[in-house]
C-alpha angles and dihedrals in degrees: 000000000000122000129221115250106252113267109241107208111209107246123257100242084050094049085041099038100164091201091082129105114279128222129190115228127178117253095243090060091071141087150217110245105250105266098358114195112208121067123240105215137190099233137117096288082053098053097049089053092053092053095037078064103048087054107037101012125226098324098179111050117244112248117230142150124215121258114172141296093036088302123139128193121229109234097165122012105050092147101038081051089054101041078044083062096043093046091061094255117153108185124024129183126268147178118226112221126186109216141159109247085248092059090041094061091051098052095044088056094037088047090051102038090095098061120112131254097004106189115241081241087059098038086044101055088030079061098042093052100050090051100055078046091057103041088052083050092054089047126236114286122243133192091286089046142082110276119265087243079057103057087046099069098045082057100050091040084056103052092047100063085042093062101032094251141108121267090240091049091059082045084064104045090052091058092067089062080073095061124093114259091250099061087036081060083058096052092049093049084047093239087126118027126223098264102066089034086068094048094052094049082073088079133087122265085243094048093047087053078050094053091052093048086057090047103055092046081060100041098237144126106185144086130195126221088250097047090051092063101039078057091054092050089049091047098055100032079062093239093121105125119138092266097051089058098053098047080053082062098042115126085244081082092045096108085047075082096071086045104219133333113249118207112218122209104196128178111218122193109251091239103061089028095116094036082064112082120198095222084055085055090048095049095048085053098054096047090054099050091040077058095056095050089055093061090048 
C-alpha cells in the first residue's frame, strides 16, 4: 500500500510575516473567524489591554484575509480587535493575507496556541479544526492511496509534535467536541476532569442530557474517573434510565472515589529502620498519587 507523501505546514512567521506592507481598516470592517475556537472575554486581561491601547495603539497588525463586501476576516487578533473596539479605535492596522481556507484555519489555531489558559473546550474544537484542515490539504485517499485511518494518525502525529503534547492526548481532547455545551462547561471549570470527560462523550446527546438531569437531582457537578466509566457501561448496555444513573451515584460507591487500597511491602536498611515513619511513607505515597490525577 502506498503511503501519502507527508504534508509540510507553512510555517506561522512565514503566514504572518510582519514585513509586509500594513493597511488600516476600520473595525467594522472585520470579522470574527467562522467558528472561531477560542473565547474573547471582558476581564482583567481584557481591561489592561484596553488601556495599554489607548495609550500605545494597536502595536502588532491584525492578520486578516478579504472575503467579500469589504469584509475581512480576522485570522490573528481577535482580542486587540476587540479592546480596539472597546478603545474607541476606529480603524487598526492590518496585514492582508491571502490564504486557502485550509491555510486560514492553521494559522488561526497556530496563532492562538500561546495564549494562556486556554480552556480544554477551546484547545478540543482548535484541534478539531486544524485537523479536518489538514486532512482536506493532504487530499482525500483513494484505492491506490493510504487509508483514511491512515491519514488520521499522521495528523494527529503531526499536531501533536506541533503543540508539545502525545497523539493520544489530542485524541482526547477531540472527543470532547462530542459533549453537550453544558458538561464541557464543566470541563472547562475542572469540575470534571478530562478522564472521565472523555469517557462520558461517549454518550448520546440524549443520554448526556440524561446524565445532567441525575446529577442535579443529586446536587452535584461533578464526575469521577470511576463513575464515568460505570456511566459509559450503563450507556451502552442499554441500562441508562434515570434511575440507573443515580444508583451509579449512590454513597455506596462513595469509596469507589478513592478507586481501590493497595497494600506496600518496603524493605527498609536496619540502620535507618526507626528514622522511617509509616504516616511519611503515607504521605509520599499520597502526593504522588494527588500528582498523577492531575495529569488525568
Amino acid at each position: 500500500m502506498s503511503k501519502l507523501p507527508k504534508m509540510k505546514l507553512t510555517p506561522v512567521d512565514e503566514l504572518f510575516n510582519i514585513g509586509e506592507a500594513i493597511d488600516y481598516l476600520y473595525v467594522t470592517q472585520l470579522e470574527t473567524f467562522e467558528n472561531h475556537p477560542f473565547s474573547v472575554e471582558d476581564n482583567k486581561e481584557m481591561t489592561e489591554l484596553v488601556e495599554s491601547i489607548k495609550q500605545n495603539g494597536v502595536i502588532t497588525p491584525i492578520v486578516v484575509r478579504y472575503k467579500d463586501n469589504d469584509k475581512y476576516e480576522i485570522i490573528s487578533g481577535h482580542r486587540r480587535t476587540h479592546a480596539a473596539k472597546t478603545a474607541g479605535l476606529n480603524k487598526v492596522p492590518c496585514i492582508i493575507k491571502e490564504m486557502t481556507d485550509e491555510q486560514a484555519v492553521i494559522a488561526m489555531v497556530d496563532a492562538n496556541k500561546q495564549r494562556e489558559n486556554i480552556k480544554p473546550s477551546e484547545k478540543a474544537f482548535a484541534y478539531k479544526m486544524k485537523m479536518e484542515a489538514m486532512k482536506r490539504q493532504a487530499g482525500r485517499p483513494n484505492k491506490n492511496n493510504s487509508s483514511q485511518v491512515e491519514t488520521n494518525l499522521r495528523t494527529d502525529e503531526l499536531i501533536a509534535e506541533e503543540a508539545g503534547e502525545s497523539r493520544a492526548t489530542v485524541q482526547r481532547y477531540i472527543r470532547l467536541t462530542n459533549l453537550i455545551p453544558k458538561l464541557l462547561n464543566e470541563v472547562d471549570i475542572e469540575n470534571i476532569k478530562l478522564s472521565p470527560a472523555v469517557e462520558l462523550s461517549y454518550l448520546s446527546t440524549d443520554a448526556q442530557e440524561e446524565l445532567l438531569a441525575a446529577m442535579e437531582v443529586e446536587g452535584t457537578n461533578k464526575v469521577s474517573l470511576a463513575k464515568a466509566k460505570k456511566i459509559r457501561a450503563a450507556y451502552e448496555s442499554g441500562n441508562f434510565e434515570l434511575d440507573d444513573i443515580l444508583e451509579i451515584f449512590s454513597p455506596s460507591d462513595a469509596k469507589e472515589e478513592n478507586y481501590h487500597t493497595v497494600t506496600l511491602k518496603i524493605d527498609v536498611p536496619y540502620e535507618i529502620a526507626d528514622l522511617v515513619k509509616e504516616e511519611d511513607l503515607k504521605r509520599i505515597c499520597n502526593n504522588y498519587i494527588k500528582s498523577m490525577e492531575k495529569k488525568q
